[in-house]
N, C-alpha and C positions, 0 to 999 in steps of 0.2 A: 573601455569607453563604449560608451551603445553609438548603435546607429545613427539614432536621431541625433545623437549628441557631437557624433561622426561630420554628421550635415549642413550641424549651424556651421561648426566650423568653415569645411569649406567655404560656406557663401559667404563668410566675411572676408572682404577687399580692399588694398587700398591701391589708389592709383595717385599716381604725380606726373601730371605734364603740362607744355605750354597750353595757352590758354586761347579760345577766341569764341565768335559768338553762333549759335543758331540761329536760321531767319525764322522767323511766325508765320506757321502754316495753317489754314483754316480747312474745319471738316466740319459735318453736319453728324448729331446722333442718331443713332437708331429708336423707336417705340418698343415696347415691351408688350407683346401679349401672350396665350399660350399656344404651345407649339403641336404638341399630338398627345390625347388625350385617349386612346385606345381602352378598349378592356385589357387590365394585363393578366398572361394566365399565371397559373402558379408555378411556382420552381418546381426544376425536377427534384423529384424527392431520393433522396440518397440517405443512406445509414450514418448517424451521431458516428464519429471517430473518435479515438482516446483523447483526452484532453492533453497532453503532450507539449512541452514546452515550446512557446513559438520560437522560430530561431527571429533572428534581428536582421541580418544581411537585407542591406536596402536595394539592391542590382544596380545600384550606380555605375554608371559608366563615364563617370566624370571623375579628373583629378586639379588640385590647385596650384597651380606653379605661380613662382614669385620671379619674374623675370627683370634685369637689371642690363641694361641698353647704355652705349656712350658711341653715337657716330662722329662726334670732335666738331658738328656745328649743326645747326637747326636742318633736319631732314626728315621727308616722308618717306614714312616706312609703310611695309606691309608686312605681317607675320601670319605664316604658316607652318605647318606642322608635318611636310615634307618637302622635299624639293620642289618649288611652282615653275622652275624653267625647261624649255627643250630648246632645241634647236629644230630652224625650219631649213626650207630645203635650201635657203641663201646663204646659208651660215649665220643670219641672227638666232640671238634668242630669246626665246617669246615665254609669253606667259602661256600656260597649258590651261586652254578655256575651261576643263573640268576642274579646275583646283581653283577656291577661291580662299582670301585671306581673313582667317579668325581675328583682326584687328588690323585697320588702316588708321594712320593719321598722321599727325606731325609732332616730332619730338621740342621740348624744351630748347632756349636758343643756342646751350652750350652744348646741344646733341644728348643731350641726356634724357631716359625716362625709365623710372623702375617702378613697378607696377605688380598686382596680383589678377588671376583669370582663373575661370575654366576653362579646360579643353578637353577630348577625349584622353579615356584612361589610359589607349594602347600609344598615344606617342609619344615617342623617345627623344626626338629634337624638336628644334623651334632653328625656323629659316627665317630668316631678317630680308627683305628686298628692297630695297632702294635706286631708284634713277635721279637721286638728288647727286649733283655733279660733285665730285672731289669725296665722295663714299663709295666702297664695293658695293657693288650692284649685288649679290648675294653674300651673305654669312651664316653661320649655323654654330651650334651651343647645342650641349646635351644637357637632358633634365636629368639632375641629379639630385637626389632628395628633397623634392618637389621646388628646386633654384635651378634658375635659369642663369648663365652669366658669361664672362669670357667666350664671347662671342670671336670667330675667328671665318676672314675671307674664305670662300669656297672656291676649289680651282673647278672653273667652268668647263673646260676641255674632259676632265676626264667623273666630273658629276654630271652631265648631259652624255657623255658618249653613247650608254647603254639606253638600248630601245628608242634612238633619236632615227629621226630620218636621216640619209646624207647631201651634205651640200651643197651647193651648185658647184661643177668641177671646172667650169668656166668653157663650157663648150658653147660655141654661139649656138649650135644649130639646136640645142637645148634651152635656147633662152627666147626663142625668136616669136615669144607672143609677151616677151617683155618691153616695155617703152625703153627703157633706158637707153645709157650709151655705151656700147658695147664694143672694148676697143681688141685687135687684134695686133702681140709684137709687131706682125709684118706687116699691119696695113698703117698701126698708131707709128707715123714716119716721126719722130722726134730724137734727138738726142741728149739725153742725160746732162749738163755741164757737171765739171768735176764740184763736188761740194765737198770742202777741204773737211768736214763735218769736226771744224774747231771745237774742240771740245769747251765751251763755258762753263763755267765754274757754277754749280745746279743753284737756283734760286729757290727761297721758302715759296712756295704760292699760299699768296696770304686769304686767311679766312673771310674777309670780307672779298676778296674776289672772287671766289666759289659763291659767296652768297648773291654778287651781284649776276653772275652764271647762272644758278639758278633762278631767280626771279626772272631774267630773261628769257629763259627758254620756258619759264612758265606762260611767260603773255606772251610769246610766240605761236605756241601751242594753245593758248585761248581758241579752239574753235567760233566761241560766241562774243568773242570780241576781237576777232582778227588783227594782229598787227604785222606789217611789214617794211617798217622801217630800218629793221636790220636785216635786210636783205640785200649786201653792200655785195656785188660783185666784184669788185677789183677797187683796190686801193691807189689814191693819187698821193704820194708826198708832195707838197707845198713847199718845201724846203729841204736841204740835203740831210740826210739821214745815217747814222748805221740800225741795223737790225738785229735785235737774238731771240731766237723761239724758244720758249718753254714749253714740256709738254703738262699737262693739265691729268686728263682723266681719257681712258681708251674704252667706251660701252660693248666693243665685243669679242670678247680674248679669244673665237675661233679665226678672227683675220689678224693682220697685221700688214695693215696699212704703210704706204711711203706718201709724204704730203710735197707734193712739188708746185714749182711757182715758174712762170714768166712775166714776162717787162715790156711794158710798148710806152710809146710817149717819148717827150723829150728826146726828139731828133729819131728816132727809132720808128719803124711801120709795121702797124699789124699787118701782120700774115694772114692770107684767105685761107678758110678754110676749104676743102676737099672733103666733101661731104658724098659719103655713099647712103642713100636713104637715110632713115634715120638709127641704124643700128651701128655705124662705123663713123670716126671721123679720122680724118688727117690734119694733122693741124703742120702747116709746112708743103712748099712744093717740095722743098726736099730739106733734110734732116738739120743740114746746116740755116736755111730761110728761120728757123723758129724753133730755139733749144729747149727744154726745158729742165730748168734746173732744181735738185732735189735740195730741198728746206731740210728736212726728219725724215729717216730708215726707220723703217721697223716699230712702228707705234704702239704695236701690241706688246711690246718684251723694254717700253720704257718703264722707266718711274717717276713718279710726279717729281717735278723740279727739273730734270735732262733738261738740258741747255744745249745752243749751238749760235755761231753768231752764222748772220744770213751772209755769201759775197756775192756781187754783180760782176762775171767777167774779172775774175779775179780780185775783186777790188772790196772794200767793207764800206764802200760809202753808195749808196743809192740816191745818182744826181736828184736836183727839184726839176719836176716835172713827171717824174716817172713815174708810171702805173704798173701796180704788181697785181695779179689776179694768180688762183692758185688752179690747180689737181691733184686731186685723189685718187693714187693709183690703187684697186682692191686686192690683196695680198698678189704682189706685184712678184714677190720671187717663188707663188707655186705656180710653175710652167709646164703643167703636167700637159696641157696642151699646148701649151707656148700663147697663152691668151689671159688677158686679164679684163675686168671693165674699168671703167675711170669714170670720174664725178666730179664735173667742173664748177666753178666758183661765176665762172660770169656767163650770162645768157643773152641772146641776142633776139629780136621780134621778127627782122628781116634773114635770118639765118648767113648774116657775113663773117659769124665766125662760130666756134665751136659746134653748135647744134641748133638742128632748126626742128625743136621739140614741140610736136601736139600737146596744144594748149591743155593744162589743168586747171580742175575745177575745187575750189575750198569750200566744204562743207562747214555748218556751224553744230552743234547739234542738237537742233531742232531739225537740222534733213533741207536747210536752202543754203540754198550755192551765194555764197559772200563776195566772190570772186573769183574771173577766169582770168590764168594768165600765164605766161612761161615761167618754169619751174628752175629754179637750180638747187643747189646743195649746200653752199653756207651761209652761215648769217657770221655777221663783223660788228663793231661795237666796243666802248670806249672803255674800261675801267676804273681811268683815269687819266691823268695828260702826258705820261709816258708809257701806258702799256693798251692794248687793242686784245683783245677776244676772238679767236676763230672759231667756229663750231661746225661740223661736218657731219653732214648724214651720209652715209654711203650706201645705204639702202636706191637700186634704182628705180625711177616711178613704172607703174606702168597701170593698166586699166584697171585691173582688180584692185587697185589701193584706192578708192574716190571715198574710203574711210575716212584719209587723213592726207593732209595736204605738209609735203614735207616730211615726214617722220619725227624724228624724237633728235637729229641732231645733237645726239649726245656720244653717238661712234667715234670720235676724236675730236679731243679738244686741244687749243694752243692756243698760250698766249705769246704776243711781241710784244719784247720791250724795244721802243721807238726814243732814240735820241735825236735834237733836244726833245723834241716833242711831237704827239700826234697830230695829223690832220686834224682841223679845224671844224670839217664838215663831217666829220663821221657821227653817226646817231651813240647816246650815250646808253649805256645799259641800265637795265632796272635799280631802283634801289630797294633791298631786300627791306629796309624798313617802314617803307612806305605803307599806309594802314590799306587793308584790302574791305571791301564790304563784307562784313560781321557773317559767317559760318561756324558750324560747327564743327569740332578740332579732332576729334577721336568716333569710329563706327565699330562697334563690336559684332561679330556675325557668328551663331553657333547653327548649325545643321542638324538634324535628326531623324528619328523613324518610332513612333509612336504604335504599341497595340496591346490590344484589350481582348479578354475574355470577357464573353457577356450570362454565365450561369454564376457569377459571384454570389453568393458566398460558395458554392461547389465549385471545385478545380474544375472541372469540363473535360475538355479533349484535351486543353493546352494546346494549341496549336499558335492563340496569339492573332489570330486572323480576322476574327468578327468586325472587328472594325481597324484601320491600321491608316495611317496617314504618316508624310513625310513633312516635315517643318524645317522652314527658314526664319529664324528671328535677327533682325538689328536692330541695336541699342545707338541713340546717337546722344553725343556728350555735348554738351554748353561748356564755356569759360569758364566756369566753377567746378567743371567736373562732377556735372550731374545732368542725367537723363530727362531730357524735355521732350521725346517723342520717340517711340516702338513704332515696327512695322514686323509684325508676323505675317507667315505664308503658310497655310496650310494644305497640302495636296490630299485629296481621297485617295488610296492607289490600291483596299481592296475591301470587300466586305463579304464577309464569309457566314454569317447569320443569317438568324433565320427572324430573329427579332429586328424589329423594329428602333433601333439606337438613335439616340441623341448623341451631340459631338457637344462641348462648350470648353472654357478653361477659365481659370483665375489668371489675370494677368500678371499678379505678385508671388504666384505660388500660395502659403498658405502663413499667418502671420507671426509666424516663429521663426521666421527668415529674417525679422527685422524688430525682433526685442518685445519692447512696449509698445512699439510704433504700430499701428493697426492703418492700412490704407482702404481706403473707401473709395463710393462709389464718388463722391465729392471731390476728390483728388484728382479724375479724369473732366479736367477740359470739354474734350471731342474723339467718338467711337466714329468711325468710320469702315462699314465691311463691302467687301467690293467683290462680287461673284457671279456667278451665271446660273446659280442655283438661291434662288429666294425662298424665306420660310417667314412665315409670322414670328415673333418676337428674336428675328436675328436683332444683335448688339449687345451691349449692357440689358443684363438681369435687373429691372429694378423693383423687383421682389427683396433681392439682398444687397446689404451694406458691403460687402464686399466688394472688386470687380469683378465679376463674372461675365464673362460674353459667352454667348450662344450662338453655334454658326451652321447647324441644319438639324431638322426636327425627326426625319428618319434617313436612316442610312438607305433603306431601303431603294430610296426614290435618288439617290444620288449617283449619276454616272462616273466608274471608278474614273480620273483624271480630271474630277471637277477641282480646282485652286479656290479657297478661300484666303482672300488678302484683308489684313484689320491693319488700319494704320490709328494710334492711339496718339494724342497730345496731352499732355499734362499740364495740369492748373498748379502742381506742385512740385518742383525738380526733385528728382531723389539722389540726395547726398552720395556719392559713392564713395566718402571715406568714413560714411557714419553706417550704410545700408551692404556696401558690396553692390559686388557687378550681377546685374539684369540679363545675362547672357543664358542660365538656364533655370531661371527662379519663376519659371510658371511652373503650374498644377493643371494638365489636361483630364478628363472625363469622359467619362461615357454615358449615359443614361439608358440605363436596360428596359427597351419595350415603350420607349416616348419619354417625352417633356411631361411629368406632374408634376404638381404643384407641391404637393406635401407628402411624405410616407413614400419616396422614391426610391429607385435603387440604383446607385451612383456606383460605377467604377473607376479609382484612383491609382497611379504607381504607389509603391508600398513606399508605407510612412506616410503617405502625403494626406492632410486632412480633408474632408468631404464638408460639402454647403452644410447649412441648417436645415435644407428640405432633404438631407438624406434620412430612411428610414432607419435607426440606431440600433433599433432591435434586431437587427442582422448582423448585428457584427460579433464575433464569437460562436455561432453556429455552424453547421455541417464542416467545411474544408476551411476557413476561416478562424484565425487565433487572432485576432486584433482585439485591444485593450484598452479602449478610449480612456481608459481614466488615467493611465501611464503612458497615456501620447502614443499609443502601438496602431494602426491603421493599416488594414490589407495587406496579413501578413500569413504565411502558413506553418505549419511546425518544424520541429527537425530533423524529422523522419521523413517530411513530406515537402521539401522546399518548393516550392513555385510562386513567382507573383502574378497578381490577376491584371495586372499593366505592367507594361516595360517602357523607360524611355531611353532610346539611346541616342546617346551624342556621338559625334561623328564628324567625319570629313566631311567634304560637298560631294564628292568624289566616291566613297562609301554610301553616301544616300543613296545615290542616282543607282549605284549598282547591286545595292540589297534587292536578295527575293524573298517573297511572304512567303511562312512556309504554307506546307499543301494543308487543304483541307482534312481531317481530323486525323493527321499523324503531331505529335508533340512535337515542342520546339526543340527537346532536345534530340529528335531523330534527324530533326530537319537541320539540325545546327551541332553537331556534336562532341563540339569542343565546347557547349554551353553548359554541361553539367558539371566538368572541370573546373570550368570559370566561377559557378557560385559555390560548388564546395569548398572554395579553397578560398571564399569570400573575395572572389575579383582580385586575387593575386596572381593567376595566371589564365592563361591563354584570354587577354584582356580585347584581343580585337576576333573574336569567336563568331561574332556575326560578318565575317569575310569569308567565312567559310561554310558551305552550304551543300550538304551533301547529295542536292535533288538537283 
């Protein structure tokens, strides 16, 4: 099979997932005139070569996987193409700011979504990540003859171990520019009640309560629409009770939480607290004044459903009137110093009991403060009229977090089930089916590193450097499963000519991507380019029926590290189960020596077609074997492989850390695992641009 024929394939896609809406965003176009109109001089003159079979090899560095996803209820996912977590010095774990996700979105309602993409050649798995509650927070699946499937949990302990920083070992004098509460065995004066930890017999946690979890913790986490009505500090029964906790979902398997609780109310008095600044408390004049007794051991090494029935004082009824408020003790049995912190459920403004915590502040994000107020750690909430929601951050605040108010509250979850029934007064959770205002459901994100040689039709030096730029594209999807708006990024990052270059690109790549279907310039809506460097006729070409955007008229004049941003809107959605996914189906260019208008000389990645204003009569001459009339474009022989552009797809991670290579040594000195890699037609050493021999 030829290349080209290699190609289509790839780009044909099909995608299947839930559905919802994009909002309408408005842009202004650009005018069209001409850009730099210079004398150009003549090529350098180099000796006719044998005419010599072109080879076909297209330097693709794209591959197509058909990936097949089931999380067991409606979740947002992220997928990446190595591990995105670390651990930070608390023991959470984060996401690693340099690795971003080649597709976010939300899966189908029964957690399903199978789907087709591009991604880079050289990855081997696909990581699933989710903080939808009642799903592993990561998974991974290997790509096996271009299928994705049988996705299985990642053990988080020992896939972060390597090259993580280490965690807090619970020493105060190591935390003491943290807000938190930071409690010490001998100073946290409490004592344990026995918790007979009856074992109950494990309950299903049903689907619609995860679901209703989730949408709570989503509008809680609303930065720009703040809620805080599940910010129940402590529970009153209204009438006599028994209690059993369930546990739910544990966000992060390097602790292993104990979830404990006390009782005030109904003939009983709170105990004052014994407050040393705000880094220590005592809660109790002394051990006996204010017990506190363990609910759940060990949260990190449960499994959804553990059960235990709660007792007071021996007893499984919790009189009416009583007030339960909990603590979260942070892996309570490593006693390496004999210190753990702890993370209270109820908070006080006058400081009479637990902590008397510096006010925090809620950001929204647009950057204004929504609310200041004292912070605690869980939010409570109804699921229904015998069971309650707990959610626990255990992350503790302190000044550098003014990111985020709360955290993510998904470190341990439990539910209670409440006999006969719950408080009356507790705020109810979200309903997951509640219609939200219209978004769009799925964002595709592909990375790259673009360059050009500018003596085409002669090979040059090879070096690949004349003009080189790095790109970010997303693709974002509507409820049909089709693209209503592009936002590429393109960064300059080197120019190594001596010409004068134009930069532009076809938005659709070229129209062999998409059958019969030919897209125009009528198709686009609103061009929008947004830069620090201005040229006459940036935007849309409307010279040609195609989309062509134009985004600076000499290379020359551009300082390496300028960003050009184009945000595109579409008059016409494109089908992605008729067209394939938009993730790497642009055609960039060069123009050698300026913007003309007619008889140009256009440089493409191989195979890829050239405007109408390219001059045709070039092609087939000196180091060049392209064969416009059998679709062949920018390609060299077999004795003499080189393309006169390369695009490569990549990580985010891999862009940022590509070097150009030097000026006029070739790319395969500078790269030398790259001649391996196209003699062997991109069968092996597929990630060659990680390796850089300068």
């Amino acid at each position: 099979m030829k290349a080209k024929e290699l190609r289509n394939l790839l780009m044909g896609c099909t995608i299947i997932a839930s559905t919802a809406l994009l909002p309408t965003l408005a842009t202004s176009c650009s005018s069209k005139t001409d850009l730099y109109q210079p004398d150009e001089p003549e090529q350098p003159s180099q000796p006719e070569t044998p005419k010599e079979e072109a080879n076909d090899f297209d330097f693709s560095t794209v591959q197509s996987v058909s990936i097949s996803l089931n999380m067991g209820l409606r979740a947002e996912v992220e997928m990446f193409t190595s591990n995105p977590l670390v651990a930070d010095e608390m023991g959470n774990y984060v996401k690693d700011e340099n690795k971003h996700p080649f597709l976010s979105g939300r899966t189908k309602a029964d957690g399903s979504l199978d789907f087709s993409c591009h991604i880079p050649a050289a990855a081997a798995d696909i990581y699933v990540f989710s903080k939808t509650v009642g799903t592993p927070m990561l998974m991974k699946s290997a790509i096996s003859n271009g299928k994705v499937a049988n996705f299985a949990e990642v053990d988080m302990e020992s896939a972060t171990k390597a090259g993580t920083r280490a965690s807090w070992d619970g020493n105060v004098s190591d935390a003491q520019s943290q807000k938190g509460v930071y409690s010490n065995w001998a100073t946290l004066q409490y004592t344990l009640a026995t918790q007979d930890e009856q074992k109950t017999q494990g309950t299903q946690i049903k689907k619609e309560w995860k679901e209703t979890i989730e949408a709570t913790l989503k509008k809680r986490n609303n930065y720009g629409n703040v809620s805080y009505q599940f910010d129940v500090p402590y529970i009153t029964f209204d009438k006599d009770v028994t209690i059993k906790a369930f546990f739910v979902s544990h966000g992060n398997n390097k602790r292993n939480n104990t979830l404990t609780f006390y009782t005030f109310g109904n003939g009983v008095q709170r105990a004052e607290s014994n407050l040393n600044g705000d880094k220590y408390v005592t809660i109790g004049k002394t051990p006996s004044d204010y017990p506190l007794t363990v609910a759940m051991e060990g949260l990190g090494k449960k499994r959804e459903g553990d059960g235990t029935t709660l007792t007071l004082n021996g007893s499984t009824t919790f009189p009416q009137g009583t007030s339960m408020a909990f603590v979260l003790l942070v892996n309570p049995s490593d006693k390496k110093t004999d210190k753990c912190h702890a993370v209270f459920s109820e908070y006080s403004t006058n400081g009479d009991f637990t902590y008397n915590f510096n006010q925090y502040t809620a950001y929204n994000n647009s950057g204004e403060a929504v609310l200041t107020k004292n912070v605690h750690h869980m939010m409570a909430f109804k699921l229904d009229n015998t069971h309650i929601a707990l959610a626990f951050e255990d992350q503790p605040y302190h000044e550098s977090r003014t990111d985020q108010y709360g955290g993510d509250f998904r470190d341990d979850i439990v539910i209670l089930e409440v006999t006969p029934t719950v408080p009356a007064d507790l705020p109810e959770g979200e309903d997951p089916n509640k219609q939200e205002e219209p978004e769009y459901i799925w964002q595709q994100d592909s990375y790259g590193i673009l360059g050009f040689e500018d003596l085409f039709p002669s090979k040059g030096d090879y070096d690949m450097n004349d003009v080189a730029m790095t790109y970010h594209r997303a693709a974002y999807y509507d409820e049909t499963w089709s693209v209503v708006m592009l936002e590429d990024e393109f960064t300059f990052i080197n120019n190594g000519a001596k010409y004068k270059n134009a930069f532009g690109y076809d938005l659709f790549g070229d129209k062999s991507y998409f059958g019969s279907f030919n897209f125009t310039r009528s198709d686009i809506k609103s061009i929008e380019v947004t830069s620090t460097y201005k040229c006459d006729g940036q935007g849309l070409d409307t010279d040609l029926q195609r989309p062509v955007v134009m985004l600076l008229d000499n290379s020359q004049k551009v300082p390496v590290g300028t960003t050009f941003k184009v945000k595109t809107i579409l008059n016409k959605p494109i089908d992605m189960f008729t067209y394939g996914t938009l993730n790497y189906q642009f055609n960039p260019f060069i123009v050698i020596n300026g913007y003309k208008e007619q008889g140009r000389n256009e440089v493409h990645p191989t195979h890829f077609t050239p405007t109408e204003k390219m001059n045709n009569a070039l092609f087939g001459t000196k180091d060049d074997r392209s064969d416009p009339a059998n679709g062949l474009y920018y390609v060299g022989n077999k004795s003499n492989w080189h393309p006169f552009a390369i695009n490569i797809l990549a990580t985010s991670d891999e862009v940022a850390k590509f070097k150009v290579p030097t000026e006029y040594k070739s790319i395969e000195e500078c790269y030398p695992q790259f001649k391996s890699w196209y003699e062997s037609n991109g069968a092996n050493n597929k990630d060659w641009y990680n390796y850089p021999s300068f």
